[in-house]
PyMOL Python script that loads the backbone (N, CA, C, O; Angstrom):
from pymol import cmd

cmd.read_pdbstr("""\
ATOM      1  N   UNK A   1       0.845  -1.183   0.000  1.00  0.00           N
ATOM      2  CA  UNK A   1       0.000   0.000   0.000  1.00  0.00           C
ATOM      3  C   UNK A   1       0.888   1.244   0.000  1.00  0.00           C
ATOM      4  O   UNK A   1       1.436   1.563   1.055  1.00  0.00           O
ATOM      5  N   UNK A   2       1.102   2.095  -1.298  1.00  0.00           N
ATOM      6  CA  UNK A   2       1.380   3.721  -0.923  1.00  0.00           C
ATOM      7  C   UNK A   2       0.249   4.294  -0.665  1.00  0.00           C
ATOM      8  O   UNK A   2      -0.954   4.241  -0.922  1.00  0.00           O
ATOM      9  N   UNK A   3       1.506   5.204   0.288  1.00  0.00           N
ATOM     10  CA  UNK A   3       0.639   6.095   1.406  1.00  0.00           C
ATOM     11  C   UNK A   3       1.424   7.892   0.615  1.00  0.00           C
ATOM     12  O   UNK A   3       2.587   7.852   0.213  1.00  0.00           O
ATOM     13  N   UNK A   4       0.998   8.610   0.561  1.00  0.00           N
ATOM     14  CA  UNK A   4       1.616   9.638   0.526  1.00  0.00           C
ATOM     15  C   UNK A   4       1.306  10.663   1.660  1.00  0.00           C
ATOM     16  O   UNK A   4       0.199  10.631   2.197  1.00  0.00           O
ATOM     17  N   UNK A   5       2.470  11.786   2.130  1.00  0.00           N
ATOM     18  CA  UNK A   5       2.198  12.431   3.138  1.00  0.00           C
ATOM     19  C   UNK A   5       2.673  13.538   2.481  1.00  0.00           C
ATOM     20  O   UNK A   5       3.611  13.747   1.712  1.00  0.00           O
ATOM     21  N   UNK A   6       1.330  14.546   3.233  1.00  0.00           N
ATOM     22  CA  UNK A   6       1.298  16.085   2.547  1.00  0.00           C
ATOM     23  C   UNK A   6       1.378  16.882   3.503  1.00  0.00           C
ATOM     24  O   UNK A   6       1.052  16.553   4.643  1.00  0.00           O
ATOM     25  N   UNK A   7       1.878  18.201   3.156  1.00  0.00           N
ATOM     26  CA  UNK A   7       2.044  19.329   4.064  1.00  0.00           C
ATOM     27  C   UNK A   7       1.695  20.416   3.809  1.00  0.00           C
ATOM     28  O   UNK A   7       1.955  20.760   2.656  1.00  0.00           O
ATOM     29  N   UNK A   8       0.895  21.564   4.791  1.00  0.00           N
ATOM     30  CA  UNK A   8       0.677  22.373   4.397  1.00  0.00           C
ATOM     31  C   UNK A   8       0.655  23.383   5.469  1.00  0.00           C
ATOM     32  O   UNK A   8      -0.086  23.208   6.436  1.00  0.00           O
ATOM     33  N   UNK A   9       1.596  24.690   5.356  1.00  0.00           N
ATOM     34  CA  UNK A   9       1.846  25.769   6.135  1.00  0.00           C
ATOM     35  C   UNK A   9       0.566  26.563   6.238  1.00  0.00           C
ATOM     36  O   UNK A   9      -0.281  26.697   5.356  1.00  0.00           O
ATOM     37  N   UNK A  10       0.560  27.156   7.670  1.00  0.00           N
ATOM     38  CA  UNK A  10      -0.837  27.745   7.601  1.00  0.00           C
ATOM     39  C   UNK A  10      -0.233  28.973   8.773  1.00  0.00           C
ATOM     40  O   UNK A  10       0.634  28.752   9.618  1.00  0.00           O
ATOM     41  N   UNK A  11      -0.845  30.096   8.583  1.00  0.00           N
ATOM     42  CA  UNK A  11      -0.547  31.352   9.173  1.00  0.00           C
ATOM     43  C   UNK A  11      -1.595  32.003   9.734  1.00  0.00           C
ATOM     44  O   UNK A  11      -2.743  31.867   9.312  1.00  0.00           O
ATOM     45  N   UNK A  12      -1.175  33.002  11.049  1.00  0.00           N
ATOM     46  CA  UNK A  12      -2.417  33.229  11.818  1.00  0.00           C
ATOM     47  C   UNK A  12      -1.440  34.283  12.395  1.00  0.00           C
ATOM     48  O   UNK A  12      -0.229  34.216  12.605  1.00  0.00           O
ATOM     49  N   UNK A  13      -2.772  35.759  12.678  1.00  0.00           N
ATOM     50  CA  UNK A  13      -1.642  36.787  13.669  1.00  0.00           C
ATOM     51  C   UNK A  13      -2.115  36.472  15.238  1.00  0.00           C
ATOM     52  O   UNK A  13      -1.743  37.115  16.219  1.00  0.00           O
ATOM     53  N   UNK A  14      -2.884  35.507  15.243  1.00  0.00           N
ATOM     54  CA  UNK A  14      -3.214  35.492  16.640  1.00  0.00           C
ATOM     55  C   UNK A  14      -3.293  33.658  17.016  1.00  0.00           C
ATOM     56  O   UNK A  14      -3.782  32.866  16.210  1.00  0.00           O
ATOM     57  N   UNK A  15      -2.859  33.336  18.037  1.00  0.00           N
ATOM     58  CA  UNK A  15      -3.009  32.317  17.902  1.00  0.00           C
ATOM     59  C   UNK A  15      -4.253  31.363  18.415  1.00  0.00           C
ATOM     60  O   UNK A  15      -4.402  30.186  18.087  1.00  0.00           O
ATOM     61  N   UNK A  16      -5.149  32.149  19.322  1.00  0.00           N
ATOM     62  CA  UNK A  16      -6.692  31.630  19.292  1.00  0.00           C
ATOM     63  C   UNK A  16      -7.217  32.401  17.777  1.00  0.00           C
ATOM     64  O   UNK A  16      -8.428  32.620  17.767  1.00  0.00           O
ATOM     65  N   UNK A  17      -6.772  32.656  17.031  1.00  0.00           N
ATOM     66  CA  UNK A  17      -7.786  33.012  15.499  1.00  0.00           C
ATOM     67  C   UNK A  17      -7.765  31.794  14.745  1.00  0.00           C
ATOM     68  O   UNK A  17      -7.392  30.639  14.953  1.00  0.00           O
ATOM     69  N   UNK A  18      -8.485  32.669  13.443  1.00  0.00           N
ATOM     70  CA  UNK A  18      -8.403  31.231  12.726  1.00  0.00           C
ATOM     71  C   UNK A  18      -6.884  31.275  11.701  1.00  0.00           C
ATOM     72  O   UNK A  18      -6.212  32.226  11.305  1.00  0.00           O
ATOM     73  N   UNK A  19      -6.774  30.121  11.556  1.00  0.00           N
ATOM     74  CA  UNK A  19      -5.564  29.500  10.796  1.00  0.00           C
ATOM     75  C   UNK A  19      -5.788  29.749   9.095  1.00  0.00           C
ATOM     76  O   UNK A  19      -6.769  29.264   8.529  1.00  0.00           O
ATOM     77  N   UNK A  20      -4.866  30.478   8.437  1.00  0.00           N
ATOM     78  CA  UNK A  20      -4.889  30.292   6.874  1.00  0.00           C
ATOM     79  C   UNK A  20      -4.034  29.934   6.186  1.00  0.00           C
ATOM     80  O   UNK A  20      -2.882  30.128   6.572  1.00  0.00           O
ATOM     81  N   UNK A  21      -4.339  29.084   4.534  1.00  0.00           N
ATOM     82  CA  UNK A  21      -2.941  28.473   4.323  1.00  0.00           C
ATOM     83  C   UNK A  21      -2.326  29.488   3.953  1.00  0.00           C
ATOM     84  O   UNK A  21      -2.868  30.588   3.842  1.00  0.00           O
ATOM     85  N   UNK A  22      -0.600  29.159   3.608  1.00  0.00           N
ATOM     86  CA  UNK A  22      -0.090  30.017   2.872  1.00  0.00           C
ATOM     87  C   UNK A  22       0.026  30.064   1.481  1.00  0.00           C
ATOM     88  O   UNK A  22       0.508  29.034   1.009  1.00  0.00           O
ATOM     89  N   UNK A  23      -0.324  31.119   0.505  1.00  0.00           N
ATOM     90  CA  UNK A  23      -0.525  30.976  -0.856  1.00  0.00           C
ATOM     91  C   UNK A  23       0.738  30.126  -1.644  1.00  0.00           C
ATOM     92  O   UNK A  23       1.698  30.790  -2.034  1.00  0.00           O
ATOM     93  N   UNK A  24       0.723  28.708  -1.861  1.00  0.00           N
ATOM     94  CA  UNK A  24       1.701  28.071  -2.335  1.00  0.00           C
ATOM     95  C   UNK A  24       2.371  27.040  -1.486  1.00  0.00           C
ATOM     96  O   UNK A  24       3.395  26.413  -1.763  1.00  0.00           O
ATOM     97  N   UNK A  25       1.546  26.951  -0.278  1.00  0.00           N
ATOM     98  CA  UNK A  25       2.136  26.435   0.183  1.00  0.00           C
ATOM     99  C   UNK A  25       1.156  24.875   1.191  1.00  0.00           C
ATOM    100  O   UNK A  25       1.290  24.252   2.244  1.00  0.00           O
ATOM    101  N   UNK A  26       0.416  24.899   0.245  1.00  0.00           N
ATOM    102  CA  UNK A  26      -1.003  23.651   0.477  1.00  0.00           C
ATOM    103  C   UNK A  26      -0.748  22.505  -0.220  1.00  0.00           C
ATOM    104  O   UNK A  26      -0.289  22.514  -1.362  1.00  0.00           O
ATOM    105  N   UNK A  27      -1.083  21.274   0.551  1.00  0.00           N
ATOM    106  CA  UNK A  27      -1.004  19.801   0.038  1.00  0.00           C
ATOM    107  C   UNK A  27       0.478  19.896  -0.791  1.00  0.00           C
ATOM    108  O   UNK A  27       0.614  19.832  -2.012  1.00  0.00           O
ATOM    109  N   UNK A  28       1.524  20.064   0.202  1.00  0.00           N
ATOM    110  CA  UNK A  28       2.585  19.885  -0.747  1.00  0.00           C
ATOM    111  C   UNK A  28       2.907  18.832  -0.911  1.00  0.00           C
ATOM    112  O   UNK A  28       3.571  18.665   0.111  1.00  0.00           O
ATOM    113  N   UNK A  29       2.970  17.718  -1.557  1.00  0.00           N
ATOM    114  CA  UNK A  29       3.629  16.091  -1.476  1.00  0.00           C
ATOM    115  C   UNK A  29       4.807  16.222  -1.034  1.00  0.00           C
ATOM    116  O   UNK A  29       5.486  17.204  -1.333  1.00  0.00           O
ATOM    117  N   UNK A  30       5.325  15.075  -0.101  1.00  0.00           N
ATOM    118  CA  UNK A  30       6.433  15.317   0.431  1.00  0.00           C
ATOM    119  C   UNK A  30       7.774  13.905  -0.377  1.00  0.00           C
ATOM    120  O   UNK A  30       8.113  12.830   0.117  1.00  0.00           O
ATOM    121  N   UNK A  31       7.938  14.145  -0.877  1.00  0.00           N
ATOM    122  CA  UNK A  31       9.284  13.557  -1.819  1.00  0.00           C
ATOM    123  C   UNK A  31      10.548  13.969  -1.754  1.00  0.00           C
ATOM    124  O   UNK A  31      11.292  14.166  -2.715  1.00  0.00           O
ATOM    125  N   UNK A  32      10.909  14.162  -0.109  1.00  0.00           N
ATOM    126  CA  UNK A  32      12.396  13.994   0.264  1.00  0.00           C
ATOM    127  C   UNK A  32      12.996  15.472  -0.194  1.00  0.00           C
ATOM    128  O   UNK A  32      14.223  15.564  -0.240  1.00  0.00           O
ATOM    129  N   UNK A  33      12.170  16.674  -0.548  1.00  0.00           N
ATOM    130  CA  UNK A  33      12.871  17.555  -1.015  1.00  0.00           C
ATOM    131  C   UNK A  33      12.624  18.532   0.315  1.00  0.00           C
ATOM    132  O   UNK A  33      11.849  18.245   1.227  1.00  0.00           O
ATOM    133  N   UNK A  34      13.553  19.917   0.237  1.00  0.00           N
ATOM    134  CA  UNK A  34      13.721  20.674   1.177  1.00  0.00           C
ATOM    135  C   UNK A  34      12.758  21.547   0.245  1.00  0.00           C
ATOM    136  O   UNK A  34      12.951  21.862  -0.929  1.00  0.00           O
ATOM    137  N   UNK A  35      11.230  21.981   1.406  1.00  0.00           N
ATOM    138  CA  UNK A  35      10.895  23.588   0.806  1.00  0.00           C
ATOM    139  C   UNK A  35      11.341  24.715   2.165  1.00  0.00           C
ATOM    140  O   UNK A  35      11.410  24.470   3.369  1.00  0.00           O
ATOM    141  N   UNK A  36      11.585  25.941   1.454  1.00  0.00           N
ATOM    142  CA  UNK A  36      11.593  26.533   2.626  1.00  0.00           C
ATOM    143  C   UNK A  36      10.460  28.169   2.157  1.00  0.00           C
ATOM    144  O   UNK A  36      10.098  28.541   1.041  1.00  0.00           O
ATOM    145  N   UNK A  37      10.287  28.568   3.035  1.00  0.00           N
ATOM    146  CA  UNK A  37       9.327  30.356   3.104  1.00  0.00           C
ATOM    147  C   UNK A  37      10.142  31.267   3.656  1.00  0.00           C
ATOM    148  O   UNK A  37      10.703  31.422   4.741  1.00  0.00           O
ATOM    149  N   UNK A  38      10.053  31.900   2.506  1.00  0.00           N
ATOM    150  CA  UNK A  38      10.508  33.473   3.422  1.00  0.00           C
ATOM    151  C   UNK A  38       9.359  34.061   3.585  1.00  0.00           C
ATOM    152  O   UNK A  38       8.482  33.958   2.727  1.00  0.00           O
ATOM    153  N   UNK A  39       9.196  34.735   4.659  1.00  0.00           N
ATOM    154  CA  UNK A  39       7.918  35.883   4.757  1.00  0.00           C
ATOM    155  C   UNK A  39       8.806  37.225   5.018  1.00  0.00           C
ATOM    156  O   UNK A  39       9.987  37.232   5.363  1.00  0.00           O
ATOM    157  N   UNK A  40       7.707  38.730   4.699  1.00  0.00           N
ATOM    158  CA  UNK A  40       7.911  39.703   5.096  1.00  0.00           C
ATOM    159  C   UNK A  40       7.594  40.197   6.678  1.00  0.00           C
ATOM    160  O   UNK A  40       6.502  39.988   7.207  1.00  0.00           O
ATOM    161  N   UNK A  41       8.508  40.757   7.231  1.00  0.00           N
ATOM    162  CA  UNK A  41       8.734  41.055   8.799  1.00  0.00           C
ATOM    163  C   UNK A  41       7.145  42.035   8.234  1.00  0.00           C
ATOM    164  O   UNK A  41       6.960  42.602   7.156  1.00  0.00           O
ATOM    165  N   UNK A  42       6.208  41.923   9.447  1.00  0.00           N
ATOM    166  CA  UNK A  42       5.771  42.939   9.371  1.00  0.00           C
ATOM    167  C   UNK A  42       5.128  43.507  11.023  1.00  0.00           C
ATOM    168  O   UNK A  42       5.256  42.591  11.836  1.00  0.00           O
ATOM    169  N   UNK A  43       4.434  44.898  11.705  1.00  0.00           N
ATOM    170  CA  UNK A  43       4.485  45.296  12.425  1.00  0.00           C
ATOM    171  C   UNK A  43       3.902  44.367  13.951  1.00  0.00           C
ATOM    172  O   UNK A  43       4.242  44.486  15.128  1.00  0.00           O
ATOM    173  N   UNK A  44       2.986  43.526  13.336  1.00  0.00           N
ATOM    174  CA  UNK A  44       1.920  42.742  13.550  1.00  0.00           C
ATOM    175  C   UNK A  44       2.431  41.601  14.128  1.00  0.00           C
ATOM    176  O   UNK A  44       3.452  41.299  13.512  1.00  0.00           O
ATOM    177  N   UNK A  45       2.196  40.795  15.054  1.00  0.00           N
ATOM    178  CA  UNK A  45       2.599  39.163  14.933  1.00  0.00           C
ATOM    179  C   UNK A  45       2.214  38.600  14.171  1.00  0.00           C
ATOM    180  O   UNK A  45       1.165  38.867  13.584  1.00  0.00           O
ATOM    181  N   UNK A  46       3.179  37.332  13.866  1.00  0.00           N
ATOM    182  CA  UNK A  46       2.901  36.148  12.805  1.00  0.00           C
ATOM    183  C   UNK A  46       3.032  34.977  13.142  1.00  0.00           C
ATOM    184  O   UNK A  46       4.132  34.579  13.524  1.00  0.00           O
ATOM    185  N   UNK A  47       2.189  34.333  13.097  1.00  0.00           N
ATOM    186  CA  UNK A  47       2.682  32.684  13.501  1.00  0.00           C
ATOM    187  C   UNK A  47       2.427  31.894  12.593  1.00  0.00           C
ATOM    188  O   UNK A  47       1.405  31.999  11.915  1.00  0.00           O
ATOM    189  N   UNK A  48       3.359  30.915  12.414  1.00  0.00           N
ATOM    190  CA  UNK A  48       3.141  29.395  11.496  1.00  0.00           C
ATOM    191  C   UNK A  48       3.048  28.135  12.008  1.00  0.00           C
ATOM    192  O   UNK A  48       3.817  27.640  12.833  1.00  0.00           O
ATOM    193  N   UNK A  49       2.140  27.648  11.531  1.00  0.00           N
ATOM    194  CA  UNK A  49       1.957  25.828  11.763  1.00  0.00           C
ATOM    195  C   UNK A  49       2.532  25.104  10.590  1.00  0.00           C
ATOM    196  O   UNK A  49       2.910  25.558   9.510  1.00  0.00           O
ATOM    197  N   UNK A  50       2.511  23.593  11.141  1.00  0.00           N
ATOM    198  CA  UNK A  50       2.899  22.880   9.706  1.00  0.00           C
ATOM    199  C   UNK A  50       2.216  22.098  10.441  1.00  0.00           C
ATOM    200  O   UNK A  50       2.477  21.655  11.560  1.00  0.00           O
ATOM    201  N   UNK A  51       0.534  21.796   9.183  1.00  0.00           N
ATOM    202  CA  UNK A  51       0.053  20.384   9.061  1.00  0.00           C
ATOM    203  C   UNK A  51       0.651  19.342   8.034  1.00  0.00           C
ATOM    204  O   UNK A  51       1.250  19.450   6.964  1.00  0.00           O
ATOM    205  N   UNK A  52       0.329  18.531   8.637  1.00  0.00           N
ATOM    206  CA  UNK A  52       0.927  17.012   8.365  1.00  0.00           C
ATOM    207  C   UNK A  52      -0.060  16.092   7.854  1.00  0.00           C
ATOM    208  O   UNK A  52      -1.032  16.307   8.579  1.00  0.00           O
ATOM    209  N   UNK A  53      -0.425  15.065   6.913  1.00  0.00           N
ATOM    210  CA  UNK A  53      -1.403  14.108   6.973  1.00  0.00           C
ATOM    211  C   UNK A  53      -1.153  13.333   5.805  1.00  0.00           C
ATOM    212  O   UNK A  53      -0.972  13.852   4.703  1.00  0.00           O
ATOM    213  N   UNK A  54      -1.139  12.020   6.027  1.00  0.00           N
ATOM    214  CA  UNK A  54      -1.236  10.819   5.110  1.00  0.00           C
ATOM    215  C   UNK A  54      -2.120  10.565   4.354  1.00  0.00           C
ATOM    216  O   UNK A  54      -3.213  10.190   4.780  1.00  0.00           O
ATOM    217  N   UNK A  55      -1.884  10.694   3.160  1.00  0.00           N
ATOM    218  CA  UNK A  55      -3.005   9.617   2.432  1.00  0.00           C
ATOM    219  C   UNK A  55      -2.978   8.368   1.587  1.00  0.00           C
ATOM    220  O   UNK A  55      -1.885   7.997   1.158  1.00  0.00           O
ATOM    221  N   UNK A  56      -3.975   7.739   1.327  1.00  0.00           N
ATOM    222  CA  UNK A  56      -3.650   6.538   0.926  1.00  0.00           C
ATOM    223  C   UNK A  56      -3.442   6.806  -1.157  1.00  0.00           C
ATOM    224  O   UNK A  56      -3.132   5.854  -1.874  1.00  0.00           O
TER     225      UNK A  56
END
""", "prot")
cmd.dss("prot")
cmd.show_as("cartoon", "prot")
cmd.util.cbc("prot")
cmd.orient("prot")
């Protein structure tokens, strides 16, 4: 059975708010490669998650 596992960065200025992805950066298949994000500093807080999830 392949399984594939996907990732997808998600950003929020607060961390009880809600979570959004980042443009480009949803259901990425994960095939051993390095991605990385730059973001712009901005005045505001920023926070990032990384979801994770398998599929068949």
């Amino acid at each position: 059975m392949n399984q594939t596992r996907r990732y997808t960065l998600e950003s929020s200025n607060n961390l009880d708010g809600m979570w959004t992805n980042v443009s480009g950066f949803a259901g990425i298949v994960g095939m051993g490669q390095t991605v990385s994000y730059a973001f712009t500093a901005t005045p505001e807080p920023q926070f990032f998650r990384l979801r994770v999830w398998i599929t068949p």
